[in-house]
C-alpha positions in Angstrom: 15.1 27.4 1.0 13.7 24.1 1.6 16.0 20.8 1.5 14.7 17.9 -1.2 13.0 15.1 0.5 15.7 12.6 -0.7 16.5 11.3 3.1 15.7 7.3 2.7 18.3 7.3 -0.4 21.1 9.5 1.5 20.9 7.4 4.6 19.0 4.3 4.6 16.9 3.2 7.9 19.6 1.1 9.8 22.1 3.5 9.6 19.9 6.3 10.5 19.1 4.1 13.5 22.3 3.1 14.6 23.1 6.9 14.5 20.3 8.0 16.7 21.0 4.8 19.0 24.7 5.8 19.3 25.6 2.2 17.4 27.6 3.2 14.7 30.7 1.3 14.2 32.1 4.2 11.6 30.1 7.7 12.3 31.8 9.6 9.4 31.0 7.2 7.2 27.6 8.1 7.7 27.3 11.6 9.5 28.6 15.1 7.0 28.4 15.3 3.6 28.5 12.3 1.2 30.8 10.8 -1.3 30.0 13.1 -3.9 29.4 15.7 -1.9 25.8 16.7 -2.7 24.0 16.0 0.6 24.9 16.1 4.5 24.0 14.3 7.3 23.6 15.7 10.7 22.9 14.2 13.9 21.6 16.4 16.6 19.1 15.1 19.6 16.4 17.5 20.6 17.0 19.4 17.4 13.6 21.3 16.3 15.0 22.2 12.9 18.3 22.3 10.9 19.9 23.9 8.5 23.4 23.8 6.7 24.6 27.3 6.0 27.5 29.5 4.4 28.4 33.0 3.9 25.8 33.4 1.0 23.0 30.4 1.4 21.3 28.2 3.5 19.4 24.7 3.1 16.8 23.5 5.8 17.5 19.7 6.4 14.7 16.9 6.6 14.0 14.2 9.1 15.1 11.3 8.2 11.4 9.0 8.5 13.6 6.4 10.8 15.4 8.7 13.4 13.7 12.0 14.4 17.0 13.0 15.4 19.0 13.0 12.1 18.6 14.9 9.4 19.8 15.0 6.0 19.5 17.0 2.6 21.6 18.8 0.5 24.9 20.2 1.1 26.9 23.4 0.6 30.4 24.2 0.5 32.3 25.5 3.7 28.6 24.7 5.3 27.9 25.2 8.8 25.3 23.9 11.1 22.4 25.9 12.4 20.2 24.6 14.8 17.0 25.7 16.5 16.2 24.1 19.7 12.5 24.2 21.4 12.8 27.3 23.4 16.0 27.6 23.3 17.3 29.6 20.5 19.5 28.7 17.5 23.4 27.5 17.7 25.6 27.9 14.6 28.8 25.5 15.0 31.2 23.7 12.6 30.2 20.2 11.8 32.9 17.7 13.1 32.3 15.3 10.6 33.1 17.6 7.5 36.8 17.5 8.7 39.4 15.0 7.6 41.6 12.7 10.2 44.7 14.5 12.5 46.5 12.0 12.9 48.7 11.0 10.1 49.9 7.8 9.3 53.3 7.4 10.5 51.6 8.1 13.9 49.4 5.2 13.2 52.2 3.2 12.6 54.2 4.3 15.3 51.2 3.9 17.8 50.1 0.1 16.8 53.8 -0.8 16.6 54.2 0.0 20.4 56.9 2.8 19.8 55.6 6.4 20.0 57.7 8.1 22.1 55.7 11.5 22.3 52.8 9.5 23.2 51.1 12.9 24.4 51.5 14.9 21.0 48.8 12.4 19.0 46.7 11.1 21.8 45.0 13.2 24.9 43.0 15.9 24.3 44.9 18.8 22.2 44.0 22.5 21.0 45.0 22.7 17.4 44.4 24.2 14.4 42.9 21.8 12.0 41.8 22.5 8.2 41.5 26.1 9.1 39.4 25.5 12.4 40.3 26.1 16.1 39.2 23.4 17.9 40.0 20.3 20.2 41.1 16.8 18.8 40.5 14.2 21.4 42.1 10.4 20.5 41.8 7.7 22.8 43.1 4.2 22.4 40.5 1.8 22.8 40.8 -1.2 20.6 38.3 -3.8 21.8 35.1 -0.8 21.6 32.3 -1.2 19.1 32.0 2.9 20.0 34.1 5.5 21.3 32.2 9.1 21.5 33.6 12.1 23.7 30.7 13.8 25.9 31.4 16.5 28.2 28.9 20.1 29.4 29.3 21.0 25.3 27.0 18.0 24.2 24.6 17.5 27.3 27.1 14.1 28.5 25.3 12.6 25.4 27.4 9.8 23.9 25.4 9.6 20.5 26.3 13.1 19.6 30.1 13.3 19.0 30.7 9.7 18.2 34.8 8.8 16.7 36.5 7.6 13.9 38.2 4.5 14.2 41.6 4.2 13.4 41.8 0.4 12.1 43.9 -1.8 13.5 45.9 0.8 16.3 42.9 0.7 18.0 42.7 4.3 18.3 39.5 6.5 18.0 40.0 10.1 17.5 37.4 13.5 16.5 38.2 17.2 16.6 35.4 19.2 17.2 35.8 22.9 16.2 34.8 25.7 18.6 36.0 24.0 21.7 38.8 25.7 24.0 41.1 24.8 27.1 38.9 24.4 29.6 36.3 22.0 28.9 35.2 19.3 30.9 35.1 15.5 29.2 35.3 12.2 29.2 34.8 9.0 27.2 31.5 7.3 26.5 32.7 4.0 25.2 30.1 1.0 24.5 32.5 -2.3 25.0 32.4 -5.5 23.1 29.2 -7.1 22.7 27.5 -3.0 23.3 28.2 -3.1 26.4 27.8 0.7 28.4 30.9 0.9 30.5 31.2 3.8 33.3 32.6 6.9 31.8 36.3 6.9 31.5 39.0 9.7 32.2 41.6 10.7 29.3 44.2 8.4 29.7 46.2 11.4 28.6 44.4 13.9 29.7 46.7 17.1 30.7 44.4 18.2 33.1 41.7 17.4 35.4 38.5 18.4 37.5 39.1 19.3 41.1 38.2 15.8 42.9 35.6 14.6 43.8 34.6 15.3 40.5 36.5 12.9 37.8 35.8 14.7 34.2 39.4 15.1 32.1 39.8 19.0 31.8 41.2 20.2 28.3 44.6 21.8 29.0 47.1 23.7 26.6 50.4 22.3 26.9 53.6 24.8 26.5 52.1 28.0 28.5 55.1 28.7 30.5 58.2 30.5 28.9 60.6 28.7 30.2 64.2 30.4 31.7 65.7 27.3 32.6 67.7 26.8 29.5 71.1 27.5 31.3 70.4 24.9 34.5 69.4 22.4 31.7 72.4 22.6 30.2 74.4 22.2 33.1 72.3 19.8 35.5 74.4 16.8 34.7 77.1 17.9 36.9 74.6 18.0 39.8 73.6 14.3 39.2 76.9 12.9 38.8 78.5 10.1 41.1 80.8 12.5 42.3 78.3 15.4 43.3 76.8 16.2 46.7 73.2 15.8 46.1 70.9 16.5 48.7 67.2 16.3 48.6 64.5 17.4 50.6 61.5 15.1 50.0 58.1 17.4 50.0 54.2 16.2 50.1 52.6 19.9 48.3 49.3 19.5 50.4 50.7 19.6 53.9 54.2 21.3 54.1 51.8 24.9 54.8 48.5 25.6 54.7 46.8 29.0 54.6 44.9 28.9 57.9 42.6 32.3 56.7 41.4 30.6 53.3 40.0 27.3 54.7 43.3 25.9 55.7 43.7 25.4 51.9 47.4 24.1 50.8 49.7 26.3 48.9 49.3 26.9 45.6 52.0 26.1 42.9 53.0 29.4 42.7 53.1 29.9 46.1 55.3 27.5 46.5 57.4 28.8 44.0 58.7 31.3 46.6 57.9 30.3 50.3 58.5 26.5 49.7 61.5 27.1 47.0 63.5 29.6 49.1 63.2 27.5 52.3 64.4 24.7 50.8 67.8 26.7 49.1 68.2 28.5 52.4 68.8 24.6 53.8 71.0 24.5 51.4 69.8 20.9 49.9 70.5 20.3 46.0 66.8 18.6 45.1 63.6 19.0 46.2 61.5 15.6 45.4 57.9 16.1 44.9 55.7 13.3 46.4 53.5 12.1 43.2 51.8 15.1 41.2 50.3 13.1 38.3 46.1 13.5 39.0 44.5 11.0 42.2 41.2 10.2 43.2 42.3 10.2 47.1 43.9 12.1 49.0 45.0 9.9 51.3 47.1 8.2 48.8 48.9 10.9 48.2 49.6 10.8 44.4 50.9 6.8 44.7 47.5 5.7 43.3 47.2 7.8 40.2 44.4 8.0 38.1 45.4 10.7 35.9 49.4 10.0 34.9 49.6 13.1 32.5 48.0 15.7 34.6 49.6 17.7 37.1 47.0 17.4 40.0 44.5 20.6 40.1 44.5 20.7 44.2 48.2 23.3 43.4 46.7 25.0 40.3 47.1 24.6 36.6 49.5 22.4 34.6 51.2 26.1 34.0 51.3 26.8 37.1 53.2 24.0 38.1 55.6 24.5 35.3 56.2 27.5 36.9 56.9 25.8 40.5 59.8 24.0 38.5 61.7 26.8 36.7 61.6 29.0 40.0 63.5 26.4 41.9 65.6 25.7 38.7 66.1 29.9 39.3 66.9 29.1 42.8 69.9 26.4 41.5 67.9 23.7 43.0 67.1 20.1 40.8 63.0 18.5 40.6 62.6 15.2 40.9 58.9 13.7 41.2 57.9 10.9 42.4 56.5 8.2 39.7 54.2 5.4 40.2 54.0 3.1 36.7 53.8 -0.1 39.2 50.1 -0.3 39.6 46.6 2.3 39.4 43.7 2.5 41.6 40.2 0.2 40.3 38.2 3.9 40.4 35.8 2.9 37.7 36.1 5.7 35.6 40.3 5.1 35.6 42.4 2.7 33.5 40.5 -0.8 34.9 39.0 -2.8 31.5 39.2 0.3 29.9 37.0 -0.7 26.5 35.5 -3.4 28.0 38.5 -5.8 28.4 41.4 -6.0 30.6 43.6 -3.4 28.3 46.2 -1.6 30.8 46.1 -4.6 33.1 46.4 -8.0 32.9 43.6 -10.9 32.8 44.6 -12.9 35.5 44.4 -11.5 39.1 47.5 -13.3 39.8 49.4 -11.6 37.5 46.8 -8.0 37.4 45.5 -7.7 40.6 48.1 -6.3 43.9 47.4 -7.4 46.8 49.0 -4.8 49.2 47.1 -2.2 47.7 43.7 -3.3 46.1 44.8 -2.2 42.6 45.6 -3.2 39.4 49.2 -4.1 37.6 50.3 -2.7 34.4 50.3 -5.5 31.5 53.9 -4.6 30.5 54.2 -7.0 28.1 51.9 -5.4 25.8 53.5 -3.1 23.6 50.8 -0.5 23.5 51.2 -0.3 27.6 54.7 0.0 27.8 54.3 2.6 25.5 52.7 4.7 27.0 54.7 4.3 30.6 57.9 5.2 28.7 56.6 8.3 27.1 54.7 9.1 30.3 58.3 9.5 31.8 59.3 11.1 29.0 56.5 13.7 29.2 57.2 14.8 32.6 60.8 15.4 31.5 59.8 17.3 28.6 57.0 19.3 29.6 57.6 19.9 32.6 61.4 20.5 32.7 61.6 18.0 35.8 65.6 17.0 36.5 64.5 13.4 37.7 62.2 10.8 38.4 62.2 8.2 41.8 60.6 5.8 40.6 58.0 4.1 43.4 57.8 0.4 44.3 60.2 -0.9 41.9 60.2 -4.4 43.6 56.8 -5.0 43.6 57.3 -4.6 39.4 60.3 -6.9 39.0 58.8 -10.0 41.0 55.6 -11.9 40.1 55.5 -13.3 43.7 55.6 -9.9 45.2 53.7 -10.3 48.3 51.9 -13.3 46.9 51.6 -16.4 48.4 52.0 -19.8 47.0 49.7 -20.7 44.2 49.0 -16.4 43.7 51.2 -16.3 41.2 52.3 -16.8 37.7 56.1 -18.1 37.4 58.0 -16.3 34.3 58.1 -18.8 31.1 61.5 -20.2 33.1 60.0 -21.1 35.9 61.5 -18.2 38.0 60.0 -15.3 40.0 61.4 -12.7 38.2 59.0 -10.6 36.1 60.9 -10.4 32.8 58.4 -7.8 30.9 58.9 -5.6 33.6 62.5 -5.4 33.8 62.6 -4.7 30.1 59.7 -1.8 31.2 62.0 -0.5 33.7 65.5 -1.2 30.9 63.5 0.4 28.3 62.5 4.0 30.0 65.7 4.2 31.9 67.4 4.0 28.6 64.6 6.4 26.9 65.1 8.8 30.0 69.0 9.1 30.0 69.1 9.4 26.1 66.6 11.8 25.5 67.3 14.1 28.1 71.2 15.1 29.0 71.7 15.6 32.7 68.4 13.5 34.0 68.4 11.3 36.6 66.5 8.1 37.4 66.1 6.6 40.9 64.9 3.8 41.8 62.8 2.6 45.2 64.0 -0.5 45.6 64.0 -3.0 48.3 65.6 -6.0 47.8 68.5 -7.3 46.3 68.1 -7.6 42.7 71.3 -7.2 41.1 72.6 -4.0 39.0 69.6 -1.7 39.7 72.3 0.8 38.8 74.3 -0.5 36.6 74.2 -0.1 32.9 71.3 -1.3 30.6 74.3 -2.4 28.0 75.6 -4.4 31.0 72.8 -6.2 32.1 71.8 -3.9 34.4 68.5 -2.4 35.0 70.0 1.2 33.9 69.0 3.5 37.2 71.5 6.5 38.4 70.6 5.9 41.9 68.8 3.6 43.9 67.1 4.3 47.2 69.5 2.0 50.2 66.3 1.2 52.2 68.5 -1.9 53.9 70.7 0.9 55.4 67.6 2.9 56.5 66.1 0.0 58.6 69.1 -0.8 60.3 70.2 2.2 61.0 66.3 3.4 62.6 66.4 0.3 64.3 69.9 0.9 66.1 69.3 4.5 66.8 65.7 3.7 68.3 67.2 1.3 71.1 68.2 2.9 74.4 71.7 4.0 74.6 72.4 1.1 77.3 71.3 -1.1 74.6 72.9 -0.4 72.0 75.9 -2.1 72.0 74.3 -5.3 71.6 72.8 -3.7 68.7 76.6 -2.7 66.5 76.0 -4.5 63.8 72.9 -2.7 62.3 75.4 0.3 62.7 78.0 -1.3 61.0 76.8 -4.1 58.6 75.7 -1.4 55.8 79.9 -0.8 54.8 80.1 -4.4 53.0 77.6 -3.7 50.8 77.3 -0.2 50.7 79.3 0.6 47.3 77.5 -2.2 45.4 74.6 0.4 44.1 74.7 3.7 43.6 72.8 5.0 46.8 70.3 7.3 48.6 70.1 7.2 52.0 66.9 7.9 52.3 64.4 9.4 55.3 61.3 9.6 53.8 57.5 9.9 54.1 57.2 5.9 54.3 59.3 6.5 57.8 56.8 9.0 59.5 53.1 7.4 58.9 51.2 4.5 59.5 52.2 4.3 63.5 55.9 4.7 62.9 55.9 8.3 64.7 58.8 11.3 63.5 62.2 10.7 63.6 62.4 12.7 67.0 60.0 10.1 68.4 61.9 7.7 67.0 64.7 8.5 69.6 64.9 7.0 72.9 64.4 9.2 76.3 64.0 12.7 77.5 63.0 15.4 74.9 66.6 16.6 75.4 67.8 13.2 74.6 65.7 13.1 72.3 66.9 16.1 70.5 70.5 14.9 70.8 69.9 10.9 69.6 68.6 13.1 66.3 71.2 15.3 65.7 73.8 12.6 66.0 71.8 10.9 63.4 71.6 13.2 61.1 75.5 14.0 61.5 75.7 10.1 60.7 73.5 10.2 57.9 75.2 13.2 56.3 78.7 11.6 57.1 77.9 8.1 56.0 78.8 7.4 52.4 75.6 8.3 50.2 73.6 10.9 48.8 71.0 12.4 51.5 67.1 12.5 51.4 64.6 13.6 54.0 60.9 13.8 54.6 59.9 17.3 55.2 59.4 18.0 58.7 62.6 16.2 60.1 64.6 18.8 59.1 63.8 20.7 62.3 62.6 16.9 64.6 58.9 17.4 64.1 57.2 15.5 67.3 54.3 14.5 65.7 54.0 12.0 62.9 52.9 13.4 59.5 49.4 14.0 58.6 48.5 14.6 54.6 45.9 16.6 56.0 47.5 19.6 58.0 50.5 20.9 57.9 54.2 20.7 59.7 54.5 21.5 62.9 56.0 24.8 62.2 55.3 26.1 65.8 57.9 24.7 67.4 60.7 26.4 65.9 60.0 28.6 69.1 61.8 25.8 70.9 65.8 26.6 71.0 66.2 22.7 70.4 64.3 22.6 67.3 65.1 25.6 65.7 68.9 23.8 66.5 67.7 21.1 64.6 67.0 23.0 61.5 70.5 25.1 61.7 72.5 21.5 62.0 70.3 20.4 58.8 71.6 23.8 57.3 75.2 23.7 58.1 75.6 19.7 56.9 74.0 20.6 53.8 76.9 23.3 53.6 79.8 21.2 54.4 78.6 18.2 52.5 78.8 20.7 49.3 81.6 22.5 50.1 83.6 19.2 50.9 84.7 17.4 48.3 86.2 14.3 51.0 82.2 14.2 51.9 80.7 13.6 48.2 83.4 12.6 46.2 83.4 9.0 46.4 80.1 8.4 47.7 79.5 5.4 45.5 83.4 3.8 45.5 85.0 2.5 48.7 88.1 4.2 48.2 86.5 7.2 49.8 85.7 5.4 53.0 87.9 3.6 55.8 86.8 3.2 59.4 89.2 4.4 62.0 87.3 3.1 65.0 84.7 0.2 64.7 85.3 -2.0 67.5 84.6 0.7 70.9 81.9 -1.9 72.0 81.4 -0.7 75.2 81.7 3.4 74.4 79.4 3.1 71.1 82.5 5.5 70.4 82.8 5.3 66.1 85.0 7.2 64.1 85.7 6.7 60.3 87.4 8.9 57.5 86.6 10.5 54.7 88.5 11.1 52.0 88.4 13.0 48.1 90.8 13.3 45.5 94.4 14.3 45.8 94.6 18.1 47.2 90.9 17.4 48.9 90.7 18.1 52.7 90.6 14.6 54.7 87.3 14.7 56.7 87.0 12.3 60.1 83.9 11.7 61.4 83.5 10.5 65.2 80.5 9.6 66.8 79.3 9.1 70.6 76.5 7.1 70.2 75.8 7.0 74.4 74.7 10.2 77.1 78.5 9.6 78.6 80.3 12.4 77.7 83.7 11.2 76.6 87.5 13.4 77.8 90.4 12.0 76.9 89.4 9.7 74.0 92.3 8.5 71.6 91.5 8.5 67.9 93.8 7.6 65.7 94.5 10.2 62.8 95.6 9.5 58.9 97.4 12.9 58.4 99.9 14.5 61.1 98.9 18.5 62.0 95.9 20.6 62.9 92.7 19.6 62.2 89.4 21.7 62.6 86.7 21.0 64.4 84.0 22.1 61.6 80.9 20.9 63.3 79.5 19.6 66.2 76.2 18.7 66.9 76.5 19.8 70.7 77.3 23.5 69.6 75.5 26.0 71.5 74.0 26.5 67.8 72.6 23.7 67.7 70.8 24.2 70.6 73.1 21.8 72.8 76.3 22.5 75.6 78.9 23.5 73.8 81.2 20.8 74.8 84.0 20.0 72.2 87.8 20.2 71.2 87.4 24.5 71.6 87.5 24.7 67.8 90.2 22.2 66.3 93.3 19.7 67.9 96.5 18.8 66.8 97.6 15.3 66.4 100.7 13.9 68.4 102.9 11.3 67.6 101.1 8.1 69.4 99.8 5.3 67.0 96.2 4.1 67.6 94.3 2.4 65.3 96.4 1.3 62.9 97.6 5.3 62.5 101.1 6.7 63.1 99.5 9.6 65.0 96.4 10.4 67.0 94.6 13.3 69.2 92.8 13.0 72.6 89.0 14.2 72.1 86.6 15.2 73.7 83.5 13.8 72.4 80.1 15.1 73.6 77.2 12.8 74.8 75.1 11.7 72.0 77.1 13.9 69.5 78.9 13.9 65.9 82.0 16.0 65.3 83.5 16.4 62.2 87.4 17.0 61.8 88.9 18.7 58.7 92.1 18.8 57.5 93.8 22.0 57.8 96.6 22.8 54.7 98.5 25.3 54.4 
């Protein structure tokens, strides 16, 4: 039957207007049935006719006289919408606007105060059940609009069709339109102040994305995977203590293999679940460290300008699949980190960048929101709302996604307003000082979040200079990170090892100078991506000389790195001296394995892993000094080093000796801390290695002559360009 023609007093001509214009500050004020409940209001562009319809009846809707595109008349209960579009057919939905708010009010409360920690489980784009309805709600924060309206494929990208409900004063716009599935592509149509059209924007918490180029959120189901993980949860805080060996093998997903009979695509997630998972255990490192995963425009930023902070990037597969990834190297006893970037996001115009309108995420002032290094924009940390949703982004990833640990990027360029600025560039703190106070809280705040919520996690920091307590307790005026990367080791250390041999010992400081600072943090030594881009080479081109030298300069190193007090980390590729220097867009240079000395490489990588785990003297007191004493430091002219090792009482005494010159050394006096036999576990010249086989013939035995301050001492012989390690022998 035929609605009344009662439109002008349902819905006067401005509001019809604004409607059809996309200018209403409050759509379901307007739009579904009225106050009393005796008419409806429906807003549908192109619409030939409309009708509201139930189980039993249905009413044909009028044109409003002032907007061709709304229509009104009565209503019905439980009504649907049925629409007839020219030459097109008729669509029966749900009408969005008959349904009440999701979000409840201690959410509200929670969200304008600055402290929702589950950020993700009232914002974003979720599948829920609502009033009875399947459908999507989609809440944004976006406080400065006039109008918020989500478009995607399911309303023609048309941002007067599915305008939102404001949320007063949290700023937050939300809708949940019925009949929508994972799956769907959308964004945000958002008019700023003033009216103003802004690009379309990205979810700021969407779960998933497009593939790029393309920049539409995707609408993801969170909890897919059945997790089988619950055992490794509950024990993972061993493997992050002080006192553990950890050993990680830093990973970039795109380029570690490519499928050269599919396009020379990258692996997928689940792929890597096996191939990349199994290699790594079979190393035997503790961690793998995912380069960033959260969504990014560009490839060749490789994840550290994100875009997308709550999506696992599509270029591996789905936000399932990559919860799958984590619980099969959890299966395979090995901890996730990822790598994090809260410092800064990419100016893409449909990211974070004046978001509504105004400067939201970011600060005003370039000074203070603009970073010079990168061309991007800094987080305004010192608005509740942002920090907000950093901290429960951290918390999200260790939720969701089961990961053991975050390394948190460019923590520097956070905690000082005159990071890489110039004079005049900056803002001084409200003391007068450099330091950023807003983001040390930032950084105090999810550290403290991270370590409470979630037993056994780990935070680490990538940190460059020398602020103090990076990894020291919150409650002791610390910034509150397990670990922090020891990038001051890592420079000097490079910088020795690159000098010709001949040079070197003009150069023994940079070897040395890291031990009076070296149990002030909680370290990593790390090896990393930053170490084999932008011109620096690989670590084997690093080394000086022929490719034999080469080979050898690198497998001392690594027998030093793994020796050296510290937890480990190393860029895929090293672990075997890739030549080349790493490109994001192959993969390693697997081919030469074929070569005995790199395939050496890879077995050395293999068996320090081993003995740094099976060795309590080499993890034990990686962070405290008592577990370190050098034996032989002063060998100017040999570049002859030897230092000990040491655990608990019972642990094996481990003594580390290095020949950092192509002399091979007979006869060599080292001085001892324990009297007997000790074995020769490893040697980076072994024939297994790929080198001579020159060494001590498997272990010596000390004699009765002080040397270095010990009562008794062996004659070596030490290999050119070699490590050996010595262990204790007990009975």
């Amino acid at each position: 039957m035929a609605g009344e023609d009662t439109t002008p007093l349902v819905l006067d001509a401005a509001e019809a207007w604004q409607l059809a214009q996309g200018l209403h500050r409050d759509p379901f004020a307007a739009l579904g049935p009225t106050d009393d409940g005796h008419h409806v209001v429906v807003h549908r562009p192109g619409a030939e006719r409309v009708w509201v319809v139930n189980d039993t009846d249905e009413i044909e809707l009028s044109r409003h006289p002032a907007a061709r595109d709304v229509f009104v008349g009565p209503s019905l209960p439980f009504y649907r919408v049925r629409v007839q579009w020219p030459e097109a057919g008729t669509e029966e939905f749900e009408d969005p606007y008959r349904f009440g708010p999701v979000l409840g009010e201690i959410d509200e409360y929670l969200i304008g105060e600055g402290t929702h920690r589950r950020l993700w489980q009232v914002l974003g784009a979720r599948v829920v059940t609502h009033e009875e309805a399947t459908g999507v709600h989609f809440a944004v924060w976006a406080p400065n609009a006039e109008r918020v309206s989500v478009v995607g494929d399911f309303n023609g990208w048309n941002g007067t069709v599915h305008p939102m409900r404001p949320r007063g004063a949290t700023g937050v716009w939300e809708v949940f339109l019925p009949g929508l599935a994972e799956g769907c592509v959308y964004k945000y149509d958002i008019l700023g102040p003033g009216g103003r059209q802004l690009p379309l924007k990205a979810d700021p918490v969407g779960f998933g994305s497009e593939h790029p180029p393309r920049t539409g959120s995707v609408v993801r189901e969170l909890g897919r995977h059945a997790w089988q993980d619950a055992e490794w949860i509950a024990n993972r805080g061993a493997i992050h203590a002080v006192d553990a060996p950890m050993s990680i093998y830093e990973v970039h997903l795109g380029s570690w293999r490519r499928v050269a009979e599919e396009g020379n695509r990258p692996l997928s997630y689940l792929e890597a679940a096996t191939r990349l998972v199994d290699y790594v255990a079979d190393l035997g490192f503790t961690h793998l460290e995912v380069l960033p995963v959260s969504e990014h425009p560009f490839d060749g930023s490789w994840g550290y300008q994100p875009i997308g902070l709550y999506a696992p990037t599509i270029r591996y597969g789905t936000p399932a699949e990559f919860a799958a990834f984590v619980d099969a190297a959890h299966a395979k006893g090995l901890g996730v980190l990822a790598d994090w970037v809260p410092g800064h996001f990419p100016t893409d115009q449909h990211g974070l960048g004046r978001f509504d309108g105004t400067p939201l995420y970011e600060h005003a002032d370039p000074r203070e929101g603009f970073h010079p290094d990168w061309n991007t924009l800094i987080f305004n940390y010192g608005r509740p709302e942002v920090l907000n949703y950093l901290v429960s982004n951290a918390l999200y990833w260790l939720d969701e996604y089961h990961l053991d640990g975050l390394r948190v990027d460019a923590v520097a360029s956070m905690l000082y307003r005159d990071y890489s600025r110039q004079p005049g560039e900056w803002i001084p703190n409200k003391d007068g000082g450099r330091e950023n106070y807003e983001a040390v809280a930032f950084v105090q705040e999810a550290n403290v979040a991270a370590y409470g919520e979630h037993d056994g996690a780990v935070m680490i920091a990538e940190e460059s200079t020398t602020f103090p307590g990076v990894t020291r307790r919150v409650d002791e005026d610390g910034l509150g990170f397990g670990y922090k990367w020891n990038l001051g080791w890592m420079n000097d250390s490079l910088t020795y090892f690159g000098k010709d041999p001949i040079h070197r010992k003009h150069h023994q400081d940079e070897l040395t100078f890291g031990l009076t600072y070296a149990f002030t943090e909680n370290f990593v030594l790390p090896i990393s991506h930053d170490e084999v881009v932008h011109g620096k080479g690989s670590m084997y081109g690093r080394m000086p000389g022929s490719h034999a030298d080469k080979l050898g300069n690198l497998k001392s190193f690594y027998g030093y790195m793994w020796g050296y007090p510290g937890k480990k980390l190393l860029f895929m590729g090293q672990e075997f001296g890739q030549p080349a220097e790493w490109n994001h867009d192959g993969e390693l240079d697997w081919g030469v394995l074929h070569d005995p000395g790199h395939a050496g490489v890879q077995n050395l990588v293999r068996d320090l892993n081993r003995l740094y785990r099976e060795l309590p003297a080499l993890h034990r007191h990686d962070t405290h000094g008592r577990g370190f004493q050098w034996l032989l430091v002063d060998a100017v002219e040999e570049q002859v080093f030897a230092w000990l090792r040491r655990g608990d009482e019972g642990d094996q005494h481990v003594v580390v000796v290095l020949n950092l010159t192509p002399v091979e050394r007979t006869g060599f006096r080292i001085g001892f801390p324990v009297a007997g036999r000790w074995t020769e576990a490893l040697n980076t010249d072994s024939r297994f290695y790929g080198g001579a086989d020159r060494g001590n013939g498997g272990a010596i035995e000390t004699e009765p002559v002080p040397a270095q301050n010990e009562a008794q001492s062996a004659m070596l012989t030490l290999p050119p360009l070699s490590a050996v390690y010595f262990v204790e022998e007990r009975s």
